[in-house]
N, C-alpha and C positions, 0 to 999 in steps of 0.2 A: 504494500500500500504506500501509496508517496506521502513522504513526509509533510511537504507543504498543505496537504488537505489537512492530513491530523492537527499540525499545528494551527490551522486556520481554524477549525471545526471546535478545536478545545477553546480558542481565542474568542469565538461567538458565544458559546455556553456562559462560558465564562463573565466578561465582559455584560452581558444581558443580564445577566442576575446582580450584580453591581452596580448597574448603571446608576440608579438613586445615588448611591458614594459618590461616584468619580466625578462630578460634579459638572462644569460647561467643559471638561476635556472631550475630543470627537474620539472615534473609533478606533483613526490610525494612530492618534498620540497614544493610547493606553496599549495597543497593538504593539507601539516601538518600546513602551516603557516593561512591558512585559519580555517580549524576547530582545529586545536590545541588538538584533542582528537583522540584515539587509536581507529579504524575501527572495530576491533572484539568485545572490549566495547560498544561502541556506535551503537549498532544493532539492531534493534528490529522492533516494530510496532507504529507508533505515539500515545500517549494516548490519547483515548475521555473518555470520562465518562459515563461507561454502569449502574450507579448505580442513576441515577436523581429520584429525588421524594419517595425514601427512606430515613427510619431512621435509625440511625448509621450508620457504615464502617464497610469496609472487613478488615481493616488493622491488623497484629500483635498489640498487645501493643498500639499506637498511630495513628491518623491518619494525621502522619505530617514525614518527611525525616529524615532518621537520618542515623548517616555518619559510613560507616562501611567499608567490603571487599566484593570481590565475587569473585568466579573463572569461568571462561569461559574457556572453552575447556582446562581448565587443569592449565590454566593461572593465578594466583592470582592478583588483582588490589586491590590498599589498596587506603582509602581515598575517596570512593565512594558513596553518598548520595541515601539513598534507601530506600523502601515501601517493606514490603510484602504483598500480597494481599490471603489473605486464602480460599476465593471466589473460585477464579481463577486457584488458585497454581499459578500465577508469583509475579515475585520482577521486581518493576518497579525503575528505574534510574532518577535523576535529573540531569542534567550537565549546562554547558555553551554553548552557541552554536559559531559558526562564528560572528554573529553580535555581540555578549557578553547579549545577552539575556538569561531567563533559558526556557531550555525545559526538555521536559519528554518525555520518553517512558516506553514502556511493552517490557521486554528482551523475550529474543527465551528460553525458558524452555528446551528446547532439550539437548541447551549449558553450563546452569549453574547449574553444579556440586554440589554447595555450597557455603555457604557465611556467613557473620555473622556480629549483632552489640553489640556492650556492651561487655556482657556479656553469651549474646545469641550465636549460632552456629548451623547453618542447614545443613545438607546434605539430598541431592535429594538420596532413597533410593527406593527398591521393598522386603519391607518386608513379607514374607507369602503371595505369590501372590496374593497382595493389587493393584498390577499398584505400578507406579513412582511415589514418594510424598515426599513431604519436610518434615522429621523429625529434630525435635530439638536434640541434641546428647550433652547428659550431662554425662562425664566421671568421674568417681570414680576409685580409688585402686583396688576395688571390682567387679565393674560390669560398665556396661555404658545403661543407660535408654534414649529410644528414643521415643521423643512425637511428633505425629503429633497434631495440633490445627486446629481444627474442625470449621467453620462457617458456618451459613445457611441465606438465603434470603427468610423468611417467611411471605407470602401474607397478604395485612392485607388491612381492608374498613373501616375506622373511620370516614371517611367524612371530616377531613383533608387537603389532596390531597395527601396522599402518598398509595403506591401503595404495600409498602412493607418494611420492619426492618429486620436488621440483628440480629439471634441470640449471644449472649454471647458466647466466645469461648470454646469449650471444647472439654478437653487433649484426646488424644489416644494414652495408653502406654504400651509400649513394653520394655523388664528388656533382656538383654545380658549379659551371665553369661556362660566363658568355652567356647566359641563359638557357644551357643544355647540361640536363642532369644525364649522369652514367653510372651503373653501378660497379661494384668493386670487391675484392671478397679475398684479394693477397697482396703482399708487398708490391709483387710487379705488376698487377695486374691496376693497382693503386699507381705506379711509376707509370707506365704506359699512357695517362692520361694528362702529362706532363710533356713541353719538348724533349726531342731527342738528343738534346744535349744535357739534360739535367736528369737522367731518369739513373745512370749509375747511380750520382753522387746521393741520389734519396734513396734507392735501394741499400746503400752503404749504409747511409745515418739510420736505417729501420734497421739494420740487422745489429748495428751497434748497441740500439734502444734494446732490443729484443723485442722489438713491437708485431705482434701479429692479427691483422685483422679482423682473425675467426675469433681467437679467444682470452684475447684482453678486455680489460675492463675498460668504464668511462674514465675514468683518472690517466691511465694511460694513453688512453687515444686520444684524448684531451693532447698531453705533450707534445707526443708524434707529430700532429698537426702541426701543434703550434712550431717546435722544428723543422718542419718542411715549409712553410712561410717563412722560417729565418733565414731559409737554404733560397729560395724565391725574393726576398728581398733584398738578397747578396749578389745576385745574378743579375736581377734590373735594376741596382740603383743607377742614377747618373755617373 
């Protein structure tokens, strides 16, 4: 059941039976004084927990809130404590509620555009008719590389009691260069989409990193990048 109707629905009960109190305040002031949070953020589906009796998380990076942005329909909100869930493709919210307790939900994927924490940054994209998915978008002078991060929930019978493990994440990238995106999936395969004077010297600097496409993490692909722009701005300066 969507949360926005619940909260709406207890917000009328509520509020009608009070009205003599609250005296000339309207509807939406008692509405805001009550939940204290913005109705297009706070929207989604109540979380349960579809993942019981598995090992690891779907989460990006941690499986614990961390306080970033998102945009809703176009709207930026800064300050927002969030998951992303790579399962699923959503980003789930932590907030305060009316009584000052915390809840959670699962946002409407439809609505958020993009978001980001740290150092990270996603936008909901349809690259090379993949469908809608959250890519990471990491800008460069030179180009901007967009990774999607891959998870999977793989069955598993150990006698345990778990039923299934999340694999390890893994990048799917795609290099935007001139307004033509390509995808990429190894060192060279990453060099290739570079002139043919410069495609040693970054396959060098990646083997030095020990960077590899398939199964490094964001931290790392982060650098690599940013390394191979410092290789690219050494080449075209004046």
């Amino acid at each position: 059941m969507r949360l926005a109707f619940l909260r709406t629905a207890f917000a009328v009960s509520f509020f009608l039976l009070n009205a003599p109190i609250a005296g000339q305040e309207s509807f939406p002031d008692l509405v805001s004084q009550a939940f204290g949070l913005d109705q297009d953020l706070v929207n989604g589906v109540q979380y349960s927990n579809k993942y019981r009796n598995t090992r690891g998380h779907p989460y990006f990076l941690e499986d614990k809130f961390q306080l970033g942005s998102v945009s809703v329909d176009g709207r930026m909100y800064d300050d927002v404590w969030l998951k992303y869930d790579l399962l699923s493709q959503h980003v789930e919210i932590e907030y305060e509620d009316y009584s000052g307790g915390k809840s959670r939900l699962i946002t409407v994927a439809e609505r958020m555009g993009a978001f980001n924490f740290g150092i990270y940054n996603f936008r909901k994209m349809n690259l090379q008719g993949e469908g809608e998915l959250y890519y990471q978008a990491i800008r460069t002078g030179f180009f901007t590389c967009y990774i999607h991060w891959d998870k999977r929930l793989v069955p598993v019978h150990d006698g345990a009691g778990y039923t299934g493990q999340f694999s390890d994440p893994r990048p799917v990238c795609r290099l935007e260069q001139d307004g033509a995106i390509s995808p990429f999936h190894d060192r060279r395969s990453f060099a290739r989409l570079f002139g043919e004077e410069l495609q040693k010297e970054i396959i060098r600097f990646l083997k030095s990193e020990h960077i590899s496409f398939r199964k490094n993490g964001p931290e790392e692909l982060l650098h690599a990048l940013n390394g191979v722009e410092n290789i690219l701005n050494q080449a075209y300066q004046p």
